[in-house]
VOSEVO-981065 format. One line per 10 residues: number of its first residue (from 1); their letters; for each residue x negated, y negated, z negated of C-alpha. Coordinates in Angstrom, 3 decimals, decimal comma. Layout:
N
NUM = a = X:Y:Z  ...
***
This chain:
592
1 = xxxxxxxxxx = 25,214:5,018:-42,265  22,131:2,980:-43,317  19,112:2,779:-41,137  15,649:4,138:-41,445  12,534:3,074:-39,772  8,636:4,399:-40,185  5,790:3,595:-38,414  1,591:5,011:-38,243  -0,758:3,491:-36,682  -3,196:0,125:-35,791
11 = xxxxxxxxxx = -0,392:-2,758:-35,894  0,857:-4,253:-39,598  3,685:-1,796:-40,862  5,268:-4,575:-42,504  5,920:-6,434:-38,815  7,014:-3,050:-37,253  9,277:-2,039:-39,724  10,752:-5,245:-40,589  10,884:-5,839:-36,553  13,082:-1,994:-36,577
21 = xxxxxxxxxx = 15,323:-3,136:-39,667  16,300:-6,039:-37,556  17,515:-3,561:-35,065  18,947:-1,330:-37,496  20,709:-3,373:-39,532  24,345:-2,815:-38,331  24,138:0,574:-39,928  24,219:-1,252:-43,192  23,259:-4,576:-44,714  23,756:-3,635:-48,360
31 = xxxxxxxxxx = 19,975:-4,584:-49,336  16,608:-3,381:-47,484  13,583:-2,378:-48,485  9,983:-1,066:-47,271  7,074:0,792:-48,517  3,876:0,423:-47,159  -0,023:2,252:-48,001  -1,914:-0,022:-49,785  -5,797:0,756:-51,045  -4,613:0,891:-54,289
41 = xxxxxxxxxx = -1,389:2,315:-53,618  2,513:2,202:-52,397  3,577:-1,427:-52,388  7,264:-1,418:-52,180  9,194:-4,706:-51,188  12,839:-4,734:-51,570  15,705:-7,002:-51,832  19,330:-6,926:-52,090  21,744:-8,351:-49,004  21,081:-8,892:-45,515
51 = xxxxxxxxxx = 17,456:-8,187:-44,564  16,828:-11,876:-43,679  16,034:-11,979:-47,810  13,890:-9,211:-47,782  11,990:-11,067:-44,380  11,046:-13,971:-46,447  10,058:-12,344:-48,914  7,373:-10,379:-47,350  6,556:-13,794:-45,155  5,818:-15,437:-48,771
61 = xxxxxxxxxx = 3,390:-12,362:-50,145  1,955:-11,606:-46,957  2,132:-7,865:-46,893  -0,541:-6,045:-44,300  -0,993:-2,206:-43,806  -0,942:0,357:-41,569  1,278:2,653:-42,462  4,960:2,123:-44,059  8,658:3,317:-44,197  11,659:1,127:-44,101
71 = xxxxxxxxxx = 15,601:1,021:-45,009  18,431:-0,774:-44,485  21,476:0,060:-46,943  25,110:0,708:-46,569  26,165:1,747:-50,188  27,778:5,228:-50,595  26,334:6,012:-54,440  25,730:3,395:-56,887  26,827:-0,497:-56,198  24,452:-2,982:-53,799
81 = xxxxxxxxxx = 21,659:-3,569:-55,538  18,163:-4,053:-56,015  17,821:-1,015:-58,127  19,607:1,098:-56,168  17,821:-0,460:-52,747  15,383:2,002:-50,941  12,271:3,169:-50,746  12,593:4,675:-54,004  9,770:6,240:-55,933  8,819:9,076:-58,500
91 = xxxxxxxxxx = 7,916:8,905:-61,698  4,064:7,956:-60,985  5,242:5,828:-57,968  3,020:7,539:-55,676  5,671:9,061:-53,571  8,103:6,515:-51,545  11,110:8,103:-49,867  13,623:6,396:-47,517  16,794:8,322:-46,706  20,558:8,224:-44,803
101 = xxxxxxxxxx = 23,068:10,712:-45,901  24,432:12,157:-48,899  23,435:14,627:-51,141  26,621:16,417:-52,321  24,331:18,378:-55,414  22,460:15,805:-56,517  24,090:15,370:-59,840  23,077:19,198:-60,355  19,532:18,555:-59,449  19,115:14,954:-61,032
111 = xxxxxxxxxx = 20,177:17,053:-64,157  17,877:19,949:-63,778  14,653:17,538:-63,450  16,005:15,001:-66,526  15,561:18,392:-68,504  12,077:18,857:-67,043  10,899:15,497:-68,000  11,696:13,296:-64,878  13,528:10,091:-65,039  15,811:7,977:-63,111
121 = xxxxxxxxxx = 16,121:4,100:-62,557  18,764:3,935:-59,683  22,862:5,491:-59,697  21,918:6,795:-56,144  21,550:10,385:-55,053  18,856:9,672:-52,979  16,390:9,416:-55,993  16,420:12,741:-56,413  14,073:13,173:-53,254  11,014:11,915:-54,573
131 = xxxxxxxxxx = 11,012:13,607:-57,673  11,948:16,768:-56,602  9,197:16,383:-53,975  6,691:15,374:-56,888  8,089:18,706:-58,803  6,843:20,959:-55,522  3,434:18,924:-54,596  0,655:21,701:-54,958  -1,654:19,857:-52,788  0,493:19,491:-49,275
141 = xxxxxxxxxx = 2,993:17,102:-48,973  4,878:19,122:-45,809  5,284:21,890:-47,762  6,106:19,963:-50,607  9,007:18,197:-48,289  10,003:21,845:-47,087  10,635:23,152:-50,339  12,717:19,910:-51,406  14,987:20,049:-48,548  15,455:24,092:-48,816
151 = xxxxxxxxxx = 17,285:22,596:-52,308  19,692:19,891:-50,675  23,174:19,976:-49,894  24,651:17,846:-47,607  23,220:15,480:-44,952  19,785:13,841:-44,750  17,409:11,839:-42,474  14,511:10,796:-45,070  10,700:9,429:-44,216  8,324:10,194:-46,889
161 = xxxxxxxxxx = 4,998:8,003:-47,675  2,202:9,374:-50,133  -0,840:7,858:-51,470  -1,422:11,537:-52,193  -2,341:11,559:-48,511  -2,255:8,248:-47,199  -2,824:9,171:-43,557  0,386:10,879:-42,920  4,463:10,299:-43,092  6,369:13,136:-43,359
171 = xxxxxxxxxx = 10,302:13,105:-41,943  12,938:15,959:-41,486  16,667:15,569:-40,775  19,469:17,757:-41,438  23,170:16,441:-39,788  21,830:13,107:-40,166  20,347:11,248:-36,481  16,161:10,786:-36,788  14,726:10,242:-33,288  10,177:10,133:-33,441
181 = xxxxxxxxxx = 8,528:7,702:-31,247  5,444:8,855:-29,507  3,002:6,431:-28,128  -1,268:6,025:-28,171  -2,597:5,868:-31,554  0,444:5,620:-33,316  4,004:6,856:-33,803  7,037:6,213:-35,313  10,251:7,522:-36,865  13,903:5,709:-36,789
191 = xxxxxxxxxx = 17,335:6,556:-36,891  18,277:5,269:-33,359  16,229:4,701:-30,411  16,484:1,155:-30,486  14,602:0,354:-33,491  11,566:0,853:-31,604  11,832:0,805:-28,085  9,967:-2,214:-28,033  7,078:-0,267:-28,771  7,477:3,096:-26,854
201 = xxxxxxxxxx = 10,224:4,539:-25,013  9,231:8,091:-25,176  10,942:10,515:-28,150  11,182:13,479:-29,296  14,200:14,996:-31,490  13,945:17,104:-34,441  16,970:19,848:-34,888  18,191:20,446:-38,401  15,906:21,675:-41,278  12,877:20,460:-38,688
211 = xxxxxxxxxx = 10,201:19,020:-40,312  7,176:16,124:-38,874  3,951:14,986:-39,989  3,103:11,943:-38,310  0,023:10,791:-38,208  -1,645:7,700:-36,322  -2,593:10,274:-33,286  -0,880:12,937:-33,814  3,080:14,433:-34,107  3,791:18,268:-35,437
221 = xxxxxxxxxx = 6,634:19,347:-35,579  7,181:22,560:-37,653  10,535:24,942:-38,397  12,284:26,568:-41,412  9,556:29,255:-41,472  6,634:26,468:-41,148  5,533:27,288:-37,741  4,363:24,566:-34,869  6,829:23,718:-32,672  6,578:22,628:-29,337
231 = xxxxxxxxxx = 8,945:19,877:-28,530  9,769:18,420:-25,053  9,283:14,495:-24,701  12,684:12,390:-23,888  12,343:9,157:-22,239  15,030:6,495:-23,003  17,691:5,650:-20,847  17,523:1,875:-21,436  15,245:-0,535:-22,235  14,341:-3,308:-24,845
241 = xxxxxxxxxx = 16,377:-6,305:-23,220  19,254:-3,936:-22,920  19,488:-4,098:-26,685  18,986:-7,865:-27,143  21,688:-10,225:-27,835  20,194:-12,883:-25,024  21,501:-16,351:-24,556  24,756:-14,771:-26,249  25,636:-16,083:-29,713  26,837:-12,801:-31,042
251 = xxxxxxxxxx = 26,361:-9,177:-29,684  30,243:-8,807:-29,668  30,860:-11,729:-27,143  27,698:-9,993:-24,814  29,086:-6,532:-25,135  32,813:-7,921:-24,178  31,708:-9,638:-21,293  29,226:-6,192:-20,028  32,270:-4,413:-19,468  32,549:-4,993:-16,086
261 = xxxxxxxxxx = 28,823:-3,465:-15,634  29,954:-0,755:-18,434  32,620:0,278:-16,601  30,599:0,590:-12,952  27,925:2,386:-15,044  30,467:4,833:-16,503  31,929:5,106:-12,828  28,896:6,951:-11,542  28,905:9,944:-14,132  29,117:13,405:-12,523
271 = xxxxxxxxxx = 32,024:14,696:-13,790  32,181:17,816:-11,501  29,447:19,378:-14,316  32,628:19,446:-16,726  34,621:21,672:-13,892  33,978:24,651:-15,761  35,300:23,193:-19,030  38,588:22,893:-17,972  38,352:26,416:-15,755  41,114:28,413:-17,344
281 = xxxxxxxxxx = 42,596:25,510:-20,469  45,716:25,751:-21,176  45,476:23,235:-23,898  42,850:20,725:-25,332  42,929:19,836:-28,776  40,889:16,074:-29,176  39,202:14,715:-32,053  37,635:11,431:-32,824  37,485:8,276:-35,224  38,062:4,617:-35,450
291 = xxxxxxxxxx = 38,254:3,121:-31,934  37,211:6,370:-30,667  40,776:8,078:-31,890  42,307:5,107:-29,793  40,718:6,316:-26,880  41,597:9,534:-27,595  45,082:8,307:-27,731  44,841:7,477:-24,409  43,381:10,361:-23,078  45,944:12,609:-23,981
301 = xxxxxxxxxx = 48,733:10,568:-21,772  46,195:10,420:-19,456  45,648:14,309:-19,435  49,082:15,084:-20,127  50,243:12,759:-16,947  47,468:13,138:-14,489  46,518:17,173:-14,664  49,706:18,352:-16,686  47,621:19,600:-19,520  48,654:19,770:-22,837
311 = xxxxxxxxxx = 46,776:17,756:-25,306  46,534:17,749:-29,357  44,892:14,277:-31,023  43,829:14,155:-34,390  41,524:12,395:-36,606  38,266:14,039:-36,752  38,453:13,576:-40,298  41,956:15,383:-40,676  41,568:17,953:-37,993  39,508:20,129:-40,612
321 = xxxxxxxxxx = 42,312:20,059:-43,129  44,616:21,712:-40,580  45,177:25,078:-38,720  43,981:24,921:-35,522  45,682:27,828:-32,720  42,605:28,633:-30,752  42,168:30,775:-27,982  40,366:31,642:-24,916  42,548:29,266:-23,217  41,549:26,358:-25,824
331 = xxxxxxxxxx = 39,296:23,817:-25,351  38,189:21,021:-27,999  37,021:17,415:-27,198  35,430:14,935:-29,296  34,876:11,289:-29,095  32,045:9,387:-30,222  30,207:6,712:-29,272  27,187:7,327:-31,371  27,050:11,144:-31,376  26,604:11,100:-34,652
341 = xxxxxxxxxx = 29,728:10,750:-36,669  29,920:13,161:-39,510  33,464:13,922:-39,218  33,238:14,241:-35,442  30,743:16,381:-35,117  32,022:18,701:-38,007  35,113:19,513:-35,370  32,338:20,175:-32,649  30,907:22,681:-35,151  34,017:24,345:-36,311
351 = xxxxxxxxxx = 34,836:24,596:-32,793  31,523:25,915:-31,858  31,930:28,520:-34,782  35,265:29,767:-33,327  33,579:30,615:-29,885  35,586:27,786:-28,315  34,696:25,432:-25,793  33,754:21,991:-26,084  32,995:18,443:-24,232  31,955:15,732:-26,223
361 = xxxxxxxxxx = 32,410:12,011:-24,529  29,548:10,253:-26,016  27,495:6,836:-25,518  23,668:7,955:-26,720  21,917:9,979:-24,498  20,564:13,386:-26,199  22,360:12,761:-29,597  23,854:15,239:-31,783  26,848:15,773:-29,784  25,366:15,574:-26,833
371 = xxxxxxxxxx = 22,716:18,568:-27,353  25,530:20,571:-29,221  28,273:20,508:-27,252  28,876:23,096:-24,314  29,224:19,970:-21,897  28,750:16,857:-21,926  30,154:13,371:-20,444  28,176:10,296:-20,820  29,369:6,933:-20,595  26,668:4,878:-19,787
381 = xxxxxxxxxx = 28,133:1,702:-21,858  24,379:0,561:-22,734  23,523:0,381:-26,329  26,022:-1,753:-28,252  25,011:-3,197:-31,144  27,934:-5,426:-32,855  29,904:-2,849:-35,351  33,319:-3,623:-33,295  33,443:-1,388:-30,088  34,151:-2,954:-26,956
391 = xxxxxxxxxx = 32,466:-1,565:-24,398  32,506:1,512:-25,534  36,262:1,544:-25,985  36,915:0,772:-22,314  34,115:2,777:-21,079  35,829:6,153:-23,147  39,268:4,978:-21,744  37,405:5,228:-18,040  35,977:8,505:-18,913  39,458:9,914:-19,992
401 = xxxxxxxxxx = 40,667:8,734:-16,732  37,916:10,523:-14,668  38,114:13,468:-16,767  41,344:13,674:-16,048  41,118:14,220:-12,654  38,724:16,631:-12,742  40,816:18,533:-15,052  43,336:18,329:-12,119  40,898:19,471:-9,607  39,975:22,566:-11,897
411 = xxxxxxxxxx = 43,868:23,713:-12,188  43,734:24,392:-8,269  47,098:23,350:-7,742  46,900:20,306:-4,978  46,165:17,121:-6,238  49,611:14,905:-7,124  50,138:11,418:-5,397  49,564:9,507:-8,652  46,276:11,551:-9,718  44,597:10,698:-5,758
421 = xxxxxxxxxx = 46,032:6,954:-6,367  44,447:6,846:-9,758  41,317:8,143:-8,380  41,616:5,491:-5,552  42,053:3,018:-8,151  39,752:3,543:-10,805  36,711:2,364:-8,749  38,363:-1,759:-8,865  38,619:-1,300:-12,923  35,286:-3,354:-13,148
431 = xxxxxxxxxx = 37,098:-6,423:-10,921  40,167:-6,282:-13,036  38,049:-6,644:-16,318  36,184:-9,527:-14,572  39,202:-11,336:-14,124  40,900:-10,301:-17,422  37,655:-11,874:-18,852  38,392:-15,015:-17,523  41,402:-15,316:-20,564  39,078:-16,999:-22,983
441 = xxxxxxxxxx = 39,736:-20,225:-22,854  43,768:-19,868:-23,047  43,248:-17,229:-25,324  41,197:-19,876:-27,802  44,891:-21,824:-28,519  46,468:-18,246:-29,831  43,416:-17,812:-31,857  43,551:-21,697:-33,460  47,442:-20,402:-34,392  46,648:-16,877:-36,132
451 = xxxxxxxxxx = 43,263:-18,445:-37,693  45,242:-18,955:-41,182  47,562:-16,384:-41,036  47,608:-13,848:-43,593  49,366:-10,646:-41,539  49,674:-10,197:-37,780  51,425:-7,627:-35,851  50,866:-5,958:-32,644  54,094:-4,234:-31,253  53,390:-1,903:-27,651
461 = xxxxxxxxxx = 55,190:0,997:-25,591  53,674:3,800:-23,994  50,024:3,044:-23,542  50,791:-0,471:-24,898  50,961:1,108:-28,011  47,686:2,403:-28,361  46,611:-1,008:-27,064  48,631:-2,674:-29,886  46,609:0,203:-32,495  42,797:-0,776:-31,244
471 = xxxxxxxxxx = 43,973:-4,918:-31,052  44,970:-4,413:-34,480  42,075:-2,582:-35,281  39,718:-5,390:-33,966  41,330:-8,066:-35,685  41,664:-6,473:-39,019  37,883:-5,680:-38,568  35,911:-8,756:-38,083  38,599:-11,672:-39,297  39,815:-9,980:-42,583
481 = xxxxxxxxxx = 43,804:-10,680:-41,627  45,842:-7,933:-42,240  46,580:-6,258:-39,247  49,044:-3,439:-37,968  50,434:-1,956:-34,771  53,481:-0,824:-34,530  55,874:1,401:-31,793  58,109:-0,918:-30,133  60,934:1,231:-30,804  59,915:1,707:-34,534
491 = xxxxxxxxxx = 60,256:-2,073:-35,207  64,061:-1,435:-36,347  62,764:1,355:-38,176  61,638:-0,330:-41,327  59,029:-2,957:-40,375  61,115:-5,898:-39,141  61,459:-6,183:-42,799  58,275:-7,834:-43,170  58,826:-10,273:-40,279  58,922:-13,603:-42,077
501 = xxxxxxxxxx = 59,051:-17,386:-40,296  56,261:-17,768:-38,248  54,948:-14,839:-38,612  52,690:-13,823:-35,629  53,840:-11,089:-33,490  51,426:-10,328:-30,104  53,650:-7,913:-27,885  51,840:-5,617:-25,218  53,897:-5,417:-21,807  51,915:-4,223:-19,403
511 = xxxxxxxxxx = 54,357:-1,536:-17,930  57,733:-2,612:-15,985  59,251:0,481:-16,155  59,305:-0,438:-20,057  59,146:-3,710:-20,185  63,165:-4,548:-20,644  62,713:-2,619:-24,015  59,558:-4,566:-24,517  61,348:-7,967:-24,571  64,228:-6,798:-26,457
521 = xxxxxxxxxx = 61,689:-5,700:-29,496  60,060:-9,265:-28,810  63,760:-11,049:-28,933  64,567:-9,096:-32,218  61,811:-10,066:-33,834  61,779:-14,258:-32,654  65,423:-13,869:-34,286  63,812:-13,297:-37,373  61,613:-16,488:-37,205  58,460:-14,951:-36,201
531 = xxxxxxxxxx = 56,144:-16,594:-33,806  56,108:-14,746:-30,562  53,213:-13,965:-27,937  52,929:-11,562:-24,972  50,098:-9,966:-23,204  50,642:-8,766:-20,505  52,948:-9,060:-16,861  54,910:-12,033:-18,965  57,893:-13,091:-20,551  59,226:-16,662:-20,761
541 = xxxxxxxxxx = 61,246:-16,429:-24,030  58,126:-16,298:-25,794  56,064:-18,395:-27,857  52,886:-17,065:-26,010  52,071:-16,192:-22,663  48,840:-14,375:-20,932  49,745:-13,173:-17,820  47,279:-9,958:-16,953  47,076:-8,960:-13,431  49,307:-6,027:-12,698
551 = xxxxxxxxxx = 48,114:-2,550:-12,725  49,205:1,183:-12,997  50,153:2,005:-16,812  47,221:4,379:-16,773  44,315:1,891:-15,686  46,628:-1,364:-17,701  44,876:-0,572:-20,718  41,532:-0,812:-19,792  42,103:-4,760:-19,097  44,526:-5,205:-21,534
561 = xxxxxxxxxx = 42,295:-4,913:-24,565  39,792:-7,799:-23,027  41,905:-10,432:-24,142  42,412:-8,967:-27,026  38,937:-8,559:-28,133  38,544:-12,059:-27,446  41,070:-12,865:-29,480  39,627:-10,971:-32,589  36,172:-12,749:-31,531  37,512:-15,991:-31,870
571 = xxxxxxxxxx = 39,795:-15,580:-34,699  36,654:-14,257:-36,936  34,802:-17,173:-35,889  37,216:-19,917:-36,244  37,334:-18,025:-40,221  33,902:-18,439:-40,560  33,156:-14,547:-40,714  30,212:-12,405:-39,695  31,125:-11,851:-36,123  28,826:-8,708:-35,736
581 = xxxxxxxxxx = 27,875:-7,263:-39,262  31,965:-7,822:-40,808  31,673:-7,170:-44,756  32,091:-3,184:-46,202  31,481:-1,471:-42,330  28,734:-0,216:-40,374  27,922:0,991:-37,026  27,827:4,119:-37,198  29,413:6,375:-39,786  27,082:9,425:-40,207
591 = xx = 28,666:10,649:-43,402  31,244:11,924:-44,237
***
């Protein structure tokens, strides 16, 4: 998950990368560090925490060159620290390697150069990089790099800086995102697009086992068998300002309040080029983490109600440890916002293995998923940058919605009355977020209530439910209160035991045909003492109300969340938390 930034050419590498860390940093905020050629020399600056410490540290020394790699750190092997902070070097400290992944046989290879002399300062595995690159140097640092991947196992996007030849940074990637920025007279290398689109917004990506040599005027690319490679230039699908918080004081609050635009942007996707996925399915099997599994959630009563096809959910990161039943009438979908999460993307390439066929739903244009799936949808959410989804929760809610109805389309059979009012429908979701936005201030009094609590609970039916699973998910993630969700009808089942006096219980009710149950889980629990509130088409009993405007169960969740998010928003701040960069997470979760 950490972040990884290089840059060649006439500006001060220190600015540049420091400037790409910055927009990096939700992918871990551990420690940071950069390397940058020096006359006499790597200089290597690093500093454990948030990269605002690292900042002023190379303000104080004044740090100017023209060539330099950076990282930003979410700890996997070896505890936050300055030690275990990248760049990290070889023995003579003239080879500087960033790198995000995990290399499962590093112990093996950490042991196999302590016996040749070489030795280690840091716990991680990434140390092993350098030296095993020093151990193959015979006078070319590619080749050098080519022969130290060829001995990794696992995932890797790495930079490489030598003073063995100054004049050149050498990257490869293998399951791990690297995109390389192209512009005049100098070029760069990051882990998402982002990081230095203020510079150029023109890329090229390197596939697995790829490996670049970047030079101030020059990008090669070369493969496994160390031939040129010619590689088609990618412009990016959103600029600089899209990525910046604005007048907002946290990304979360800007992203929350661009769902309306998210959601009009996601409306104009094409999904007649995913016809011929669902040509012939008898049954989808769908895969995804985190928020993304919510969606997923969702999508399966959404497919199961709209086009009458069967749909399996799992966790991407269980789905491996089961048995799949594919056939030719099998189809696999995976959810991720990124297109890069490690356990996502191995279902996409066990599916892909099988000779089944696959859709990913994915944010980032021309990521992993993306270029490996047979078909893609895209949501168009704009980059989000705060570490809790929310626009790209609602905008993979929309796109199970539209998909859908395309699946119902492909079947042939004539469309049903609910699936052409859905359709019909779907085009007002960005007006019935607008006005679900406009919650905040009544939500602020729920917030001041929960603020000190030490456990909430969400209870939902239906669709409410998976509402009630992401609400609780949001909550738990950027205020620290112990959250959970639970089926309205399960409440009897074992958790009203932990229902204490006053303890907050936020009930979804969104749909009247099971809304009577709804308030008779709410009732049971307010006889227990808890404190009571409802989102949703109301309830007077309760402690609580925020009426939402009424809509069909399958578009209700899409508005629903909104408040809900702003709860968790306000919550987090009222606790004094880290609104965007919450403690132990980061963005995007490329290992596994």
């Amino acid at each position: 998950m950490c972040g990884i930034v290089s840059y060649i050419g006439g500006k001060n590498a220190a600015d540049v990368l420091l400037e790409g860390l910055k927009s990096l940093e939700y992918r871990g905020y551990d420690s940071a560090g950069i390397a940058v050629m020096k006359d006499d020399g790597i200089f290597v600056l690093k500093e454990k925490g948030r990269l605002s410490n690292l900042a002023a540290m190379a303000e104080k020394i004044g740090v100017y060159s023209n060539a330099g790699i950076g990282h930003t750190r979410w700890a996997t092997h070896g505890a936050p620290s300055v030690q275990n902070a990248h760049p990290h070097l070889n023995g003579a400290g003239d080879i500087a390697v960033v790198h995000n992944g995990i290399i499962e046989n590093y112990e093996a290879l950490k042991k196999e150069l302590m016996q040749l002399g070489y030795e280690f300062v840091s716990e991680t595995d990434s140390e092993v990089i350098p030296q095993l690159i020093d151990y193959y140097y015979d006078g070319n640092l590619k080749n050098a790099v080519a022969k130290c991947i060829s001995r990794l196992r696992g995932s890797f996007a790495l930079c490489v800086l030598s003073a063995r030849e100054p004049h050149s940074i050498v990257a490869a990637r293998r399951k791990s995102p690297l995109v390389i920025g192209v512009s005049e007279n100098e070029n760069f290398v990051a882990s998402d697009i982002p990081a230095v689109l203020s510079y150029t917004g023109d890329f090229l990506l390197p596939d697995d086992d790829e490996i670049a040599v970047l030079k101030a005027d020059s990008v090669k690319i070369f493969g496994k068998d160390g031939r040129g490679i010619s590689k088609k230039t990618y412009r990016a699908n959103y600029t600089a300002e899209s990525a910046d918080k604005g007048d907002y004081p946290h990304f979360m609050l800007k992203e929350i309040y661009e769902q309306p635009f998210a959601l009009s942007e996601t409306l104009s996707e094409d999904t007649a080029k995913c016809a011929s996925f669902f040509k012939g399915l008898k049954k989808v099997y769908i895969a995804a983490c985190g928020t993304a599994y919510h969606a997923a959630l969702m999508m399966k009563k959404v497919f199961e109600e709209l086009a009458f096809l069967p749909a399996e959910v799992d966790l991407a990161s269980e789905f491996r440890s089961r048995t799949p039943i594919f056939t030719n009438e099998t189809g696999v979908i995976v959810i991720t916002q990124s297109g890069e999460t490690a356990d996502t993307l191995a279902v996409l390439r066990m599916a892909k293995r099988k000779g089944v066929k696959t859709l990913a739903v994915t944010n980032v244009f021309k990521s992993s998923a993306a270029r490996e799936a047979d078909f893609v949808f895209y949501t168009h959410a704009g980059p989000e940058i705060a570490v809790a989804s929310t626009k790209a929760y609602t905008s993979q809610l929309l796109a199970g919605i539209m998909l859908s109805i395309e699946a119902q389309k492909s079947s042939g059979d004539k469309m049903s009355a609910l699936c052409a009012e859905t359709a019909e429908k779907i085009k007002s979701l960005p007006s019935f977020v607008s006005e679900a936005l406009k919650s905040e201030e009544k939500i602020k009094s729920l917030a001041e209530k929960i603020k000190g609590e030490d456990d909430v609970y969400f209870l939902g039916r239906g669709a409410d439910y998976v509402t009630a699973l992401e609400a609780s998910l949001k909550l738990k993630e950027i205020s620290y209160i112990h959250a959970d969700a639970y089926a309205g009808g399960e409440i009897k089942h074992g958790p009203i035991a932990l229902i204490d006096k006053n303890t907050p219980v936020i009930s979804i009710m969104t749909d009247e045909k099971l809304f009577e149950k709804s308030k008779s889980n709410m009732r049971e629990v307010a006889a227990r003492g808890a404190y009571t509130a409802v989102v949703g088409i109301g309830e007077d009993g309760a402690d609580f109300v925020l009426p939402l405007q009424k809509l069909p169960p399958i578009l209700a969740p899409v508005a629903a969340i909104i408040p809900l998010q702003l709860l968790a928003y306000h919550v987090a701040l009222l606790r004094g938390c880290d609104v965007d960069k919450p403690r132990n997470l980061a963005k995007s979760v490329t290992v596994e």
